[in-house]
BAVEXSE-192719 format. One line per field, with one value per residue (C-alpha): residue number from 0; y, z, x. Coordinates in steps of 0.1 Angstrom, whole numbers, plus 5000, padded with zeros to 4 digits. Each point is the difference from the previous one (the first is absolute). Layout:
// residues N
n	c(NUM,...)
py	c(Y,...)
pz	c(Z,...)
px	c(X,...)
***
This chain:
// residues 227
n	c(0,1,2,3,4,5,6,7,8,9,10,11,12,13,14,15,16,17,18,19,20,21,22,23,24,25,26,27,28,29,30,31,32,33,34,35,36,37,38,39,40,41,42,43,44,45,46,47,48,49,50,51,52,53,54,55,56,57,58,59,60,61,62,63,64,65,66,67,68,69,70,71,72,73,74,75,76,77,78,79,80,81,82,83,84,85,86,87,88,89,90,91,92,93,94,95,96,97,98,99,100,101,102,103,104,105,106,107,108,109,110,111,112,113,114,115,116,117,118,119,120,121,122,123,124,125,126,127,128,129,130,131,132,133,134,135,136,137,138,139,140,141,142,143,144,145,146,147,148,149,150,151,152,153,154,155,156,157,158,159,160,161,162,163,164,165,166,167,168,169,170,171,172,173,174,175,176,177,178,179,180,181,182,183,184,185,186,187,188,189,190,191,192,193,194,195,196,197,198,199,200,201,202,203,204,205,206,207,208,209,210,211,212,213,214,215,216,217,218,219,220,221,222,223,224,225,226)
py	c(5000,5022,4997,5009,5031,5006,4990,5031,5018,4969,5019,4984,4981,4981,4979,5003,5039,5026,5029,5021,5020,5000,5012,5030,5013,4988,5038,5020,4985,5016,5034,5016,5021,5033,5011,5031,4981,4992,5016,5008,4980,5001,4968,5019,5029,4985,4983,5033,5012,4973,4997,5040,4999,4972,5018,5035,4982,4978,5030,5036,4986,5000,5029,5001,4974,4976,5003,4985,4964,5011,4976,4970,5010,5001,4973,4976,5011,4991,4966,4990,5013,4979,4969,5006,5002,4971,4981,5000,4983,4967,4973,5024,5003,5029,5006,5025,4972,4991,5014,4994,5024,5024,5001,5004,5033,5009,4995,5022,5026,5003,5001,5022,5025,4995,5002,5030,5013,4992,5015,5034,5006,4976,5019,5006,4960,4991,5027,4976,4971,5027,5023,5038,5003,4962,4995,4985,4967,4995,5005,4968,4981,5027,4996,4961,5003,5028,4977,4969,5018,5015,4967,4983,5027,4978,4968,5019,5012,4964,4983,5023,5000,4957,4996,5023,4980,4973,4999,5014,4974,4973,5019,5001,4964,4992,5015,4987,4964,5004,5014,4971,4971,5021,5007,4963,4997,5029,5027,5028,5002,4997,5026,5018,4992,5011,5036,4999,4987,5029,5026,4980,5005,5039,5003,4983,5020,5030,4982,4996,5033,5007,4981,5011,5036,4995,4983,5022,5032,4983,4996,5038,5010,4982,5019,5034,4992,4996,5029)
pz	c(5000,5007,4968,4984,5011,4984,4967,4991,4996,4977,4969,4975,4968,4968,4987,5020,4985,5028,5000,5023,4969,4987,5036,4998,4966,5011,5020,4967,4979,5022,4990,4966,4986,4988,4961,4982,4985,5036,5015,5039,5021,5037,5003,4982,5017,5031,4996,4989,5035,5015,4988,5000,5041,5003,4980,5020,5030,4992,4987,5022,5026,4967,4984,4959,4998,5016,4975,4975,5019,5003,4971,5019,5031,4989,4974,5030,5027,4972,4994,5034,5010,4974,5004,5035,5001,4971,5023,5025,4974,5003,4980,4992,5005,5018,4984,5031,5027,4980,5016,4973,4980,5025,5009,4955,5002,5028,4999,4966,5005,5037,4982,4973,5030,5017,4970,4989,5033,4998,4965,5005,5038,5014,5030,5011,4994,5019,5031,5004,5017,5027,5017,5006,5037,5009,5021,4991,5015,4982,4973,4984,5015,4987,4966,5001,5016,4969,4971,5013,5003,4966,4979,5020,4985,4968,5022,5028,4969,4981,5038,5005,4970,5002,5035,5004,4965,5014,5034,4985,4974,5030,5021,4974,4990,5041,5008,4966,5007,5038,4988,4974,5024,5029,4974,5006,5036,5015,4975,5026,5005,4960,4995,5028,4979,4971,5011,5014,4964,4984,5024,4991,4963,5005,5016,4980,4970,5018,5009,4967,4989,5027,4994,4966,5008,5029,4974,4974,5028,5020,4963,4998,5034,4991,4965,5021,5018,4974,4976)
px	c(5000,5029,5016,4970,5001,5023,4994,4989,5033,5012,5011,4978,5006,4984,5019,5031,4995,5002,4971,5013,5008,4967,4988,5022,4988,4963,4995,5016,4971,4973,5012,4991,5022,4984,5007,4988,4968,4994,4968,5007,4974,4994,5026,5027,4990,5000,5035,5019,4985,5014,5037,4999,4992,5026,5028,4994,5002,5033,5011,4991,5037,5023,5017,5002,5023,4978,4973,5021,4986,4962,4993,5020,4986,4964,5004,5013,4971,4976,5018,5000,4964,4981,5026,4990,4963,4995,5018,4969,4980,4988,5025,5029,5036,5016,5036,5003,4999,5031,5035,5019,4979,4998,5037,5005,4977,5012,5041,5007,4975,5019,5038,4990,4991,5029,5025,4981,5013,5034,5006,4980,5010,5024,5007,4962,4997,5026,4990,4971,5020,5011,4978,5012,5015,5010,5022,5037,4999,4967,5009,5009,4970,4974,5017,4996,4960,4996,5012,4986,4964,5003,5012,4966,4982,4991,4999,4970,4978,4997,4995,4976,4978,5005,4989,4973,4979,5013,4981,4970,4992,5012,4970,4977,5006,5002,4967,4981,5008,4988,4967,4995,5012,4973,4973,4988,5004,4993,4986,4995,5034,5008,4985,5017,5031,4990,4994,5037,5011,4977,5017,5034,4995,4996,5029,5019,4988,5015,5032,5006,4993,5021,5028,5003,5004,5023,5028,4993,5004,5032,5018,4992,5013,5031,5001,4994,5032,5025,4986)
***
């Protein structure tokens, strides 16, 4: 029973074929790219609002140079929202719950920052690993603490995104097979559990709304600091 819980974050395959791939373009499909025949419709209309308000808020910390990554930025927070929430559909595959995806979104987007840094302002870059004012005999430990937490940098934000879909489909799957074995036996309280799962499901709409933004924003922070 254990290992069936599990199941879910099996990559799948047909035909000894993986699909993850076919999962990550899936989400590009479900956006239509306007032309100049194209007629704007409340959809369209509704998703310029939407990457507009996501762009001006990924953006309003970053000075000119910055903008030169609004359409990676926006373009990955879109990515990872729909990947995200088309996840929480019945008899799908989340490529998110996968670290190894993760930690390949997340790793080059986190050295391109930091190499950006080094070129354009070494010195600012580098004042990072030592705060202003520390004293001299901390100095060398400070200087180890500082690296070590910056090269986790990439490391925290693909843990992150992995473990928090993780635990929510294992809660949702956890608390849907309680309220099918109890449905039979003692339907009061099935139906008890089927209110949590309900409340469940909402929340874990907004954790992955959530989630989404807070890589997409951390990425940014870390662009803010090298620019």
């Amino acid at each position: 029973m254990n290992l069936s819980f599990f199941d879910q974050f099996t990559s799948p395959s047909l035909l000894g074929i993986p699909l993850i791939l076919l999962a990550m373009l899936f989400p590009a499909l479900l956006i239509p790219m306007p032309d100049n025949r194209w007629i704007t419709n409340r959809f369209s209309t509704l998703q310029s609002w939407f990457f507009h308000l996501i762009t001006k808020q990924l953006m309003m910390p970053l000075n000119k140079n910055g903008h030169k990554w609004a359409l990676i930025l926006t373009s990955l927070m879109a990515f990872l929202l729909m990947i995200n929430l088309l996840g929480l559909l019945p008899y799908t595959f989340t490529p998110t719950t996968q670290l190894s995806m993760n930690m390949a979104l997340a790793f080059p987007l986190w050295l391109a920052t930091l190499l950006m840094g080094l070129r354009n302002q070494p010195s600012i870059s580098l004042g990072h690993l030592l705060p202003e004012g520390t004293p001299t005999p901390l100095i060398p430990a400070l200087i180890l603490i500082e690296t070590t937490s910056l090269l986790i940098r990439p490391l925290a934000l693909g843990v992150r995104l992995t473990a928090n879909l993780t635990a929510g489909h294992l809660l949702i799957q956890l608390i849907s097979t309680a309220t099918t074995t109890l449905l039979p036996i003692i339907p009061s309280v099935s139906l008890l559990t089927a209110l949590i799962l309900l409340l469940l499901t909402i929340l874990e709409v907004a954790v992955a709304m959530i989630q989404a933004y807070v890589f997409v924003l951390l990425l940014s922070l870390y662009l803010q600091e090298n620019i």
